[in-house]
DRENPA-3360 file (N, C-alpha, C; in nm, 2 decimals, always signed):
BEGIN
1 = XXXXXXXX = -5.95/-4.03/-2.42/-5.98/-4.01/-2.56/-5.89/-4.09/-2.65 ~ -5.81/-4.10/-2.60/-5.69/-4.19/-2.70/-5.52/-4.15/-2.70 ~ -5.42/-4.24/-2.74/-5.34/-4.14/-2.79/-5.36/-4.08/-2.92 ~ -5.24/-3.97/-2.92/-5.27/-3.91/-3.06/-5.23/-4.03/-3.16 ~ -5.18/-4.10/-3.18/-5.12/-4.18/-3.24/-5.30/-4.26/-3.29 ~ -5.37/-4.30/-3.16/-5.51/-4.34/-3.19/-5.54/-4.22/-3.25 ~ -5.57/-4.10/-3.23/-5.63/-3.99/-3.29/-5.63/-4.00/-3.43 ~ -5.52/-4.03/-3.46/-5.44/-4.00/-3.58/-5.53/-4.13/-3.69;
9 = XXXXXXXX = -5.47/-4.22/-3.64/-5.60/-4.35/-3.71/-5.73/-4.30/-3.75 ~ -5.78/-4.27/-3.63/-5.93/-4.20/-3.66/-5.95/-4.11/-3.76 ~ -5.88/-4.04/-3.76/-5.86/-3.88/-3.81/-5.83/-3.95/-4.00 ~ -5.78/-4.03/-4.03/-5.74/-4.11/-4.12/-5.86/-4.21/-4.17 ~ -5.91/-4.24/-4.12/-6.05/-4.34/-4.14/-6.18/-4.27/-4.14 ~ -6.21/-4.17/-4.06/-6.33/-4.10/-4.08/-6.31/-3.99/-4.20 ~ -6.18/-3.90/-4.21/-6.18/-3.79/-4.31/-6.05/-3.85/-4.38 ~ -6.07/-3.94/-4.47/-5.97/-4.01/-4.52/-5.93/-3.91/-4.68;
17 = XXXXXXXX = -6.01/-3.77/-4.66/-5.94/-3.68/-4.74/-5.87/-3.61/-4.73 ~ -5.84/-3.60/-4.60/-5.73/-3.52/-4.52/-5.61/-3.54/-4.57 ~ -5.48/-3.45/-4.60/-5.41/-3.49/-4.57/-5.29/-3.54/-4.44 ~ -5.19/-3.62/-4.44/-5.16/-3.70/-4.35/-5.08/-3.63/-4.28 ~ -5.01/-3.45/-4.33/-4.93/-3.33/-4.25/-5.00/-3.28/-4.18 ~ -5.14/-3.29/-4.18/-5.28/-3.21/-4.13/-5.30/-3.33/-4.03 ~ -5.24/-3.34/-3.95/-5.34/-3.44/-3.83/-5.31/-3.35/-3.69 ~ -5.46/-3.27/-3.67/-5.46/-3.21/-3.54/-5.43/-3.32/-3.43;
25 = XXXXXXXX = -5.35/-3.25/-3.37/-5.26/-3.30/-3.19/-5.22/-3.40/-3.24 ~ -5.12/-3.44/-3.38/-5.03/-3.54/-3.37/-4.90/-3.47/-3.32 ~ -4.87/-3.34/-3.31/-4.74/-3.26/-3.27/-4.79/-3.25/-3.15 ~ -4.91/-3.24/-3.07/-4.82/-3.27/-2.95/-4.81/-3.34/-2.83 ~ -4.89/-3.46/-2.92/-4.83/-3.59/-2.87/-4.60/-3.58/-2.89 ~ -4.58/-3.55/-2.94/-4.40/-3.54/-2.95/-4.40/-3.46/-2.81 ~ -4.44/-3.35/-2.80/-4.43/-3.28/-2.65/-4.45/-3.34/-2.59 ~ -4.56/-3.39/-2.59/-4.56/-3.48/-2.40/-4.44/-3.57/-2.38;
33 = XXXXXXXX = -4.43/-3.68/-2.48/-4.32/-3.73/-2.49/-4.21/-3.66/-2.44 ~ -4.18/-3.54/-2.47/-4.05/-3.50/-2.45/-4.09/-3.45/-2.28 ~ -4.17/-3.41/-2.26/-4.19/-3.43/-2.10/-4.14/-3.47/-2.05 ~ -4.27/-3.61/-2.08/-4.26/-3.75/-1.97/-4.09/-3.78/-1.99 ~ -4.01/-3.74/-2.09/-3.88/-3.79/-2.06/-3.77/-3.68/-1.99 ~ -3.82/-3.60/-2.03/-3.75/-3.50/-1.89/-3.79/-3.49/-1.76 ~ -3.89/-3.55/-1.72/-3.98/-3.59/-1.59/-3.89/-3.70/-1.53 ~ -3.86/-3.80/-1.63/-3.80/-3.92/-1.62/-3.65/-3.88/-1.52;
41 = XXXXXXXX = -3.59/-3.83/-1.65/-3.46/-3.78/-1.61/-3.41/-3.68/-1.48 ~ -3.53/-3.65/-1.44/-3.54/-3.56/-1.29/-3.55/-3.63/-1.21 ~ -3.65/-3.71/-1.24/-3.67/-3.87/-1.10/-3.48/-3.91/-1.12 ~ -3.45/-3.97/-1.20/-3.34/-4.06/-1.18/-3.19/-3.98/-1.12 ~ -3.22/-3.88/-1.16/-3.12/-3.82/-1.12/-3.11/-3.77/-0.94 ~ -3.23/-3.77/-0.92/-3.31/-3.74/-0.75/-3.26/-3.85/-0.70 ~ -3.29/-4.03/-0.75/-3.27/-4.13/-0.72/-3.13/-4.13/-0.72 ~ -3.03/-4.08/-0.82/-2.87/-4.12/-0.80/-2.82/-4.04/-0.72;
49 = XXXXXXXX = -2.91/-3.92/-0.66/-2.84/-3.82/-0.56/-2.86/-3.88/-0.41 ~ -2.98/-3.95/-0.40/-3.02/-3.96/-0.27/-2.96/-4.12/-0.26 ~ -2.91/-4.15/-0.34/-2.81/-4.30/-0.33/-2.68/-4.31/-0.30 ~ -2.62/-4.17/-0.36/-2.51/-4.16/-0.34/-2.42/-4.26/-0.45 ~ -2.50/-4.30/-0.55/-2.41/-4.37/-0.65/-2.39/-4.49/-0.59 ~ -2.43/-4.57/-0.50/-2.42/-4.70/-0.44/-2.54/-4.80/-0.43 ~ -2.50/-4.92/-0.41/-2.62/-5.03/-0.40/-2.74/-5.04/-0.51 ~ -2.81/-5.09/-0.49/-2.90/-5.20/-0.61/-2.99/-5.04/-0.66;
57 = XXXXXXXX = -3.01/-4.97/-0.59/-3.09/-4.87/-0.65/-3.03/-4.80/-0.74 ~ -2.93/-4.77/-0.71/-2.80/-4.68/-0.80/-2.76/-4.75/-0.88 ~ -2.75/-4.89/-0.90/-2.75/-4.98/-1.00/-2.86/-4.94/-1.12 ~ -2.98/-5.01/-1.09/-3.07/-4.96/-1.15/-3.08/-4.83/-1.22 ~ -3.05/-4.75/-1.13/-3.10/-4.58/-1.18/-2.98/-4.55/-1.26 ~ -2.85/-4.62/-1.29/-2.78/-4.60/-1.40/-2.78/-4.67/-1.53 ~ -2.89/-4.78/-1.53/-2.93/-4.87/-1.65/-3.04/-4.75/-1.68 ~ -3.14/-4.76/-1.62/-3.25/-4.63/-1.66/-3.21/-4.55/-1.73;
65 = XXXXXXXX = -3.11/-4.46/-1.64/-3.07/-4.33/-1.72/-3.01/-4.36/-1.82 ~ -2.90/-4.46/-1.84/-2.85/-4.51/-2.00/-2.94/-4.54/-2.10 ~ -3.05/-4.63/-2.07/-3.13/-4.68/-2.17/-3.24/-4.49/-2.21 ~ -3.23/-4.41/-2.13/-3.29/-4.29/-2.18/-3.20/-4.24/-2.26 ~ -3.10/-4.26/-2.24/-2.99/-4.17/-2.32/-2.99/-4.21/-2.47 ~ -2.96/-4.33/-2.41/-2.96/-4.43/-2.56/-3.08/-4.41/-2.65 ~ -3.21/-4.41/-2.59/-3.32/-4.37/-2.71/-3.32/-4.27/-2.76 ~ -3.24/-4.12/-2.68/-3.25/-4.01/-2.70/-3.08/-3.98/-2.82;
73 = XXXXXXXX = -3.06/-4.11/-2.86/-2.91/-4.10/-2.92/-2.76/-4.06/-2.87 ~ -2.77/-4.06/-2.74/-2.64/-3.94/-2.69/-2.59/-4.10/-2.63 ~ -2.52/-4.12/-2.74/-2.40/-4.33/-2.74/-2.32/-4.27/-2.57 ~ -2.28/-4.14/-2.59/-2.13/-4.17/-2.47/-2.23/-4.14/-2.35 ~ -2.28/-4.06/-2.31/-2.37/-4.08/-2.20/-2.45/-4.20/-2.18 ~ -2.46/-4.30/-2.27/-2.50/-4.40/-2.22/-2.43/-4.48/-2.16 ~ -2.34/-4.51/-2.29/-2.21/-4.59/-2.24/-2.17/-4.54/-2.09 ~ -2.15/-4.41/-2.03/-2.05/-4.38/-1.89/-2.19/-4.49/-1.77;
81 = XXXXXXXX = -2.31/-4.42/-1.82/-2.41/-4.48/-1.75/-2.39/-4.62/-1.70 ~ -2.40/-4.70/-1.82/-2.41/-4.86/-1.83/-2.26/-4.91/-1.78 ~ -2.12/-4.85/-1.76/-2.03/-4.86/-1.70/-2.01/-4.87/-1.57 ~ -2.12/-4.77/-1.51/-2.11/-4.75/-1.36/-2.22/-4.87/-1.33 ~ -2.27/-4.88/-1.39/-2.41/-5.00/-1.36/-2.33/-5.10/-1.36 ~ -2.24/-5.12/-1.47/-2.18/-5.26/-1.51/-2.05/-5.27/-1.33 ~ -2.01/-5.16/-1.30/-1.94/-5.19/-1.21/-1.96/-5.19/-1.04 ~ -2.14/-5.20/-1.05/-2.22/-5.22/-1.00/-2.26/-5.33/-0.96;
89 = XXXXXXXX = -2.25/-5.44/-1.05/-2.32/-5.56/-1.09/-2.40/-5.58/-1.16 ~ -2.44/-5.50/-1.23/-2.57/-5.51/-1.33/-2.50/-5.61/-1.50 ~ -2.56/-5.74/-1.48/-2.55/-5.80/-1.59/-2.63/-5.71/-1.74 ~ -2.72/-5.67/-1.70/-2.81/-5.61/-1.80/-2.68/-5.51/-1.87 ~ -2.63/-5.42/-1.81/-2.55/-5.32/-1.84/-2.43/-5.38/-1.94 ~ -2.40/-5.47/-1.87/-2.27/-5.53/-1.94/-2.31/-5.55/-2.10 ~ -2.42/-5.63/-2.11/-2.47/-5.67/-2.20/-2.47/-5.56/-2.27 ~ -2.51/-5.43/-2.29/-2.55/-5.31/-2.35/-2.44/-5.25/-2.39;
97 = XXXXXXXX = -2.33/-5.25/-2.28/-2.22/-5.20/-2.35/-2.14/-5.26/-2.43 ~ -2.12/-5.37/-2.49/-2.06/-5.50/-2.61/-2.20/-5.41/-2.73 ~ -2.29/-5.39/-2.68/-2.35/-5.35/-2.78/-2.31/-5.23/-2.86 ~ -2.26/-5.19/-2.74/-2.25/-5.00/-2.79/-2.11/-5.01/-2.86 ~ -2.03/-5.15/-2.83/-1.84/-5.13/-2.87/-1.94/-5.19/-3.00 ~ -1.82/-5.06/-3.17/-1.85/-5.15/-3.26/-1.80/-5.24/-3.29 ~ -1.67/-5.26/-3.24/-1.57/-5.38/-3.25/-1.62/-5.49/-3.17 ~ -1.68/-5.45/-3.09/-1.69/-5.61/-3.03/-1.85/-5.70/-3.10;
105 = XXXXXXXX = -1.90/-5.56/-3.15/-2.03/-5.61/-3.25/-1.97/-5.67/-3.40 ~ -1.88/-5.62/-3.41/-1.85/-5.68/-3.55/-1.80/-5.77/-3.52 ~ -1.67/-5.85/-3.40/-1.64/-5.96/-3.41/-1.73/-6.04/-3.36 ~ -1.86/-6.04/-3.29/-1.97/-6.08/-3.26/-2.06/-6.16/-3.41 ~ -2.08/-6.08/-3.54/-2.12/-6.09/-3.59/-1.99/-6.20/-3.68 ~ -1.92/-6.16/-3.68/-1.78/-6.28/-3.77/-1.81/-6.38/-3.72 ~ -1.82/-6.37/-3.59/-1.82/-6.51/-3.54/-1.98/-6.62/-3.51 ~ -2.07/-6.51/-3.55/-2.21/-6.58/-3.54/-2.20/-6.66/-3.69;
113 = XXXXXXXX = -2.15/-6.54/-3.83/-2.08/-6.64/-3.96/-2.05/-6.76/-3.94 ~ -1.92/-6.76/-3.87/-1.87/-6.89/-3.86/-1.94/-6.99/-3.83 ~ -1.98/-6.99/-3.71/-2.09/-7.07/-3.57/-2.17/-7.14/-3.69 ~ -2.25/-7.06/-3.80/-2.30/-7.07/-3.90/-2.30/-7.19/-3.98 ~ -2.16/-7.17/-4.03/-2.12/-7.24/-4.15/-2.05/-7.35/-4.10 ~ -2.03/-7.35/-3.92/-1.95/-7.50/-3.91/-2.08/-7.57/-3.88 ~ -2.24/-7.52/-3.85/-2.30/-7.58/-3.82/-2.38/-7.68/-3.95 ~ -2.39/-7.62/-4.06/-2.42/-7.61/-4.20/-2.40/-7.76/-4.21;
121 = XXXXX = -2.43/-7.88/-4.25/-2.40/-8.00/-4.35/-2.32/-7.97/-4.48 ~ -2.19/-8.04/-4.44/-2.05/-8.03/-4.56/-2.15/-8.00/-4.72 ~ -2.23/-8.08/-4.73/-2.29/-8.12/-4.90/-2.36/-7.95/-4.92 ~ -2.39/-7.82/-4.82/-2.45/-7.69/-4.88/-2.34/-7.65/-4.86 ~ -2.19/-7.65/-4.88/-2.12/-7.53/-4.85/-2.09/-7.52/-5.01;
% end
């Protein structure tokens, strides 16, 4: 039938008198969601038990579970995630955690400035 998110379009284009708080089963399309991500979080967690926290799977299943964390907002459970990943070998992880430091984003960004302005032609500065 669609998602609700399609529903929602429809619902918008055929009774476009409706209003837009009034859109049957757009709430619970958000439930399934929150399901499918607690469903998630059961797999991975099954996955880092039966791993033992070692090798390329447990790699993996600690970037997963960070990147769930992270959409779900919870910064320090991600971050512990993407640590154990990172000391794993997971380049992806590393990458994620520079993301999460805000110091290393701000000097990231000073320095993209600079990078910037030495690249600039003398005559626009």
């Amino acid at each position: 039938m669609g998602t609700p998110n399609d529903q929602a379009v429809l619902q918008a284009i055929f009774n476009p008198d409706s209003p837009f708080g009034d859109i049957v089963g757009l709430d619970l399309g958000e439930e399934a969601e929150k399901e499918v991500d607690e469903g998630a979080l059961e797999d991975l967690e099954r996955e880092l038990a039966l791993s033992g926290g070692r090798g390329r799977t447990a790699r993996q299943g600690f970037v997963q579970r960070g990147l769930v964390a992270r959409l779900q907002g919870r910064d320090d459970d991600a971050r512990r995630d993407f640590e154990r990943a990172a000391r794993l070998g997971s380049p992806f992880a590393r990458r994620q955690l520079v993301l999460l430091n805000p110091y290393a984003a701000l000097c990231n960004r000073m320095l993209a400035d600079v990078m910037g302005q030495l690249r600039r032609p003398r005559d626009e500065r």
